[in-house]
C-alpha positions in Angstrom: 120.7 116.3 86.3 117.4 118.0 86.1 113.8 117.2 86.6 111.5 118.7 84.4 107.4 117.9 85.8 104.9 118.7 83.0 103.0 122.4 83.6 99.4 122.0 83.6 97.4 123.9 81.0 96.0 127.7 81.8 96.2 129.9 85.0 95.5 128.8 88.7 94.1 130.3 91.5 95.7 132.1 93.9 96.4 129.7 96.9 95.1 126.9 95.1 98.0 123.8 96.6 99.9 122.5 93.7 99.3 119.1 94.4 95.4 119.5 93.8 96.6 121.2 90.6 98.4 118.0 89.7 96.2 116.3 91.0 92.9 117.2 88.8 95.0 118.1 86.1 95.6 113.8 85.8 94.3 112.2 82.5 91.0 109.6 83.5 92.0 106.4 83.6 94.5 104.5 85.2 96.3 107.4 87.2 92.8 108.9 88.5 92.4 105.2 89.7 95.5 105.3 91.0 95.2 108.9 92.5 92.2 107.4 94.6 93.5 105.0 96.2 96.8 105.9 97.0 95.9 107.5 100.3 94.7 104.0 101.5 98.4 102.4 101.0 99.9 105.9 102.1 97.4 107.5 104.7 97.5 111.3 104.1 99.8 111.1 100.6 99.6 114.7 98.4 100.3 114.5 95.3 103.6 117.1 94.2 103.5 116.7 90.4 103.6 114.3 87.8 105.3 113.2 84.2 108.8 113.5 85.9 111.2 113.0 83.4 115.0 112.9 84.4 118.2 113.4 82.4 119.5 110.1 82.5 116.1 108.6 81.4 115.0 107.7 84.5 110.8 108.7 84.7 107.8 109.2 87.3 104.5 109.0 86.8 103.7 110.5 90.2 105.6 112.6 92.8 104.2 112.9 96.0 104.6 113.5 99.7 103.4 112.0 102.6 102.9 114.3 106.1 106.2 113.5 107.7 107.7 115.2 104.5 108.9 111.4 103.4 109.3 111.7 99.0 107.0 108.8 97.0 107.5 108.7 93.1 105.2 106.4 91.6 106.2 104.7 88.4 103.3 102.9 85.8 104.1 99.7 84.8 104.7 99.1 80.9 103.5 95.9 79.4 107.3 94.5 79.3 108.3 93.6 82.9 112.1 93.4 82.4 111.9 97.2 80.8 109.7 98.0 84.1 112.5 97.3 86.2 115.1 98.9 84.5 113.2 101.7 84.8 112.3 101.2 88.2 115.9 100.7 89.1 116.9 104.2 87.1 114.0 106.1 89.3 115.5 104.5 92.5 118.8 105.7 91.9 117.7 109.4 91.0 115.7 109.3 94.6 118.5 108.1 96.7 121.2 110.2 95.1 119.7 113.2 94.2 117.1 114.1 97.0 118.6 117.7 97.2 117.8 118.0 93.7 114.2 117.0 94.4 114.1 119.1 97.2 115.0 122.3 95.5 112.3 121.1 92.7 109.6 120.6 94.7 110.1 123.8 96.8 108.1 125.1 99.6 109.5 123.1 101.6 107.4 120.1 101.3 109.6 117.6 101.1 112.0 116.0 104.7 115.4 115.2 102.4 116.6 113.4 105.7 113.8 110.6 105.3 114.9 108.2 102.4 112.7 108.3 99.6 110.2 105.6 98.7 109.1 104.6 94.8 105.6 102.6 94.2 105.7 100.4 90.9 102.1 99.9 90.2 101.1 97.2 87.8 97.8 96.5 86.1 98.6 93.2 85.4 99.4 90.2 87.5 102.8 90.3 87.0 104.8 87.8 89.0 108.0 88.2 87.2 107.7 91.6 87.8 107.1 91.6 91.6 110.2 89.1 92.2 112.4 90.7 90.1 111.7 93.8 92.6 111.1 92.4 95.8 115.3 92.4 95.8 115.4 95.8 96.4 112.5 96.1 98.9 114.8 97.3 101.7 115.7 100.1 99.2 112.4 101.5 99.6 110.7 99.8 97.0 106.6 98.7 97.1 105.1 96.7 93.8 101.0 97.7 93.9 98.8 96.2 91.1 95.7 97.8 90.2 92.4 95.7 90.2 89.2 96.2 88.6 85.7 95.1 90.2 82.8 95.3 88.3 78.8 95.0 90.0 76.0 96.2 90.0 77.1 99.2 91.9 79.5 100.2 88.6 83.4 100.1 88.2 86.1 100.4 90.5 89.7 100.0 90.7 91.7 99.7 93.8 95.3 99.3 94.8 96.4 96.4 96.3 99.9 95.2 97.7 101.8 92.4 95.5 105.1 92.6 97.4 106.1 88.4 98.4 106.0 89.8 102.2 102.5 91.7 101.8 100.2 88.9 99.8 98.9 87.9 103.4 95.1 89.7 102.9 94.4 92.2 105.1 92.6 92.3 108.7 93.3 89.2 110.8 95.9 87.9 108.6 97.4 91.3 107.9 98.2 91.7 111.5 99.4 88.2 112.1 101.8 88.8 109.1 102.9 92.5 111.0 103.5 90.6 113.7 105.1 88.1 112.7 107.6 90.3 110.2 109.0 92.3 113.4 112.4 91.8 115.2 112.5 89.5 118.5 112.9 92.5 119.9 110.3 94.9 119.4 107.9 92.1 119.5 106.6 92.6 123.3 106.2 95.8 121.8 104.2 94.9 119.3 101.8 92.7 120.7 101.6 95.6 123.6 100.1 97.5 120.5 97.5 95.7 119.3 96.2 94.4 122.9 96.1 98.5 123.5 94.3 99.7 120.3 92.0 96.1 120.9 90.6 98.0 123.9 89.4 101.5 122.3 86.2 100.5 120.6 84.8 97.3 118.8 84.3 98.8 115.3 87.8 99.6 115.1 89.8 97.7 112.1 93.2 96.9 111.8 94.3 95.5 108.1 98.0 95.4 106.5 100.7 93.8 106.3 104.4 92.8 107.2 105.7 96.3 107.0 102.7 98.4 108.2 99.6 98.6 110.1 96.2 101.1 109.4 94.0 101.3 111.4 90.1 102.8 110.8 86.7 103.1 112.3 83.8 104.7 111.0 85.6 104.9 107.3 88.3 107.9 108.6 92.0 106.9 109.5 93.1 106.5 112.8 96.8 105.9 113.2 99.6 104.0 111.1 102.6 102.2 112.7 105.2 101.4 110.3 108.2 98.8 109.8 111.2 100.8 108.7 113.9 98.0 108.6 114.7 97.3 112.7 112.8 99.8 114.3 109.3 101.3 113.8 107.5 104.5 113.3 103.9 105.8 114.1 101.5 108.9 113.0 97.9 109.7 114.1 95.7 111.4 111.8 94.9 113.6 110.4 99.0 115.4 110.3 100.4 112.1 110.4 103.8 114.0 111.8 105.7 110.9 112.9 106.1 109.4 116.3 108.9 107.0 117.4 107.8 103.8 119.0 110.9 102.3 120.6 109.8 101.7 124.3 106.8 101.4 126.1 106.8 105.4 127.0 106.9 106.2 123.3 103.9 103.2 123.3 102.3 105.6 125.8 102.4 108.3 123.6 101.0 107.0 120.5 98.3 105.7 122.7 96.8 108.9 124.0 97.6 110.2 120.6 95.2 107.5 118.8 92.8 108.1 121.8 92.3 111.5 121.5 91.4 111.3 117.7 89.6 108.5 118.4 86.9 110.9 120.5 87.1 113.3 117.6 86.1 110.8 115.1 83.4 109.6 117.1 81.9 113.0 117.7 82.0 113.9 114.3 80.4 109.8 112.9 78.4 109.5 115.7 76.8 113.2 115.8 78.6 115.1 118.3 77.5 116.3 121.6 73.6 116.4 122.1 72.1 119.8 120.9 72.4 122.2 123.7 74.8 120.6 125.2 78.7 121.1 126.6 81.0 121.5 123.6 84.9 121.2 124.8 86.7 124.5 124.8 90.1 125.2 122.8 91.6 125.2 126.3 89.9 122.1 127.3 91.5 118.9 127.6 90.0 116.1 125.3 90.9 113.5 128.0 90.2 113.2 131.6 93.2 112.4 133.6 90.7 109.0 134.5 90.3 107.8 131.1 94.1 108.7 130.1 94.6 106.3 133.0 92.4 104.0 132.1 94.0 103.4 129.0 97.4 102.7 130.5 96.5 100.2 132.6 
């Protein structure tokens, strides 16, 4: 079985990253929508290629990878729901039987092939039948996005938003409560540990998501993700993302003064850095006293 991603049109740069070829390459419409917003669902997603066509008829819109190296394909909805998840179903079984295949496709190493694939059916229609017919295989690695128009003043936009049965809790308050309430007895100390801990750092910090993952943001940029992976759960801290276990209260510890110390680099950059003239932290410098690190834990 092969994949075969369609070539963009005329020469590149030298250096230029193929996933902004594919990217800017994309047709306006739906996909550029989709292109957009996909880093809000999948903080720090880059886009590998696109038009993936398989041998056994199996298709992608999108392939894409996030920073751990964990494989998205992203699959358009058609107008026929029950043709959808066929498809979807043929695209599911090329990413969990064939990752070496991707790999080697892909090349540069991009892509982890020991993290399971994920595939993103993204619908532009409310769909129901389409999202309960799919939520079966959600443990599979399966997310159903829709893609919603608002119209204002302002112009047109279209975001992505979660239509998984687990995820239609909105996001912020209700999002968390639903994160919360979605993990195992227990990691739940854990949990709750969390949120008390991130509560702390500063009051324009925002937490919105769902059962299976939590974002969290302040001044617009992305401050750390913790994930639900079936039983156990996974964070990253921008802007790499690399992934952090979170199984105990020391790896809690860690993902703390990991969020922390972006959290002071965000802050200097949205809030406008030191005052002119003034101390600027060396390479060598650490970014947190051993006071505040402490403070943090307590």
């Amino acid at each position: 079985m092969a994949a075969r991603g369609k070539k963009d049109d005329g020469e590149t740069s030298e250096g230029e990253r193929p996933e902004r070829r594919a990217a800017s390459s994309a047709d306006p419409g739906p996909l550029a929508s989709l292109l957009a917003g996909l880093d809000e669902i999948v903080p720090g997603l880059e886009v590998l290629d696109r038009e993936l066509r398989f041998e056994n008829g199996a298709r992608a819109d999108l392939a894409a990878v996030d920073p751990s190296g964990r494989l998205f394909l992203v699959l358009l909805a058609g107008d026929d729901a029950d043709k959808t998840v066929l498809e979807a179903l043929d695209t599911l079984g090329v990413a969990r039987s064939q990752v070496e295949l991707l790999v080697r496709h892909f090349g540069d190493g991009r892509v982890n092939p020991e993290r399971s694939p994920r595939l993103l059916v993204v619908s532009a229609a409310a769909e129901a039948r389409l999202t309960e017919r799919l939520s079966v295989v959600a443990d599979a690695g399966v997310s159903v996005l829709g893609l919603r128009t608002v119209k204002s003043a302002k112009g047109e936009r279209a975001y992505l938003v979660r239509l998984d049965p687990a995820a239609r809790v909105p996001s912020g308050t209700n999002g968390v409560t639903a994160f919360l309430r979605a993990l195992p007895p227990r990691l739940e100390p854990l949990g709750n540990t969390l949120l008390e801990r991130m509560q702390r750092f500063d009051e324009e910090l925002v937490a919105s998501g769902d059962a299976s993952a939590l974002v969290w943001r302040i001044a617009g940029e992305v401050l750390c993700r913790v994930e639900r992976i079936g039983d156990v759960l996974q964070a990253s801290v921008a802007p790499r993302h690399e992934p952090l276990p979170l199984n105990d209260h020391a790896d809690l510890e860690r993902v703390v003064e990991a969020a922390y110390a972006r959290l002071v680099k965000v802050l200097g950059l949205s809030r406008g850095g030191p005052p002119a003239g003034g101390p600027r932290p060396t390479p060598d410098e650490p970014i947190l006293t051993a006071e505040e690190i402490q403070a943090f834990r307590e």
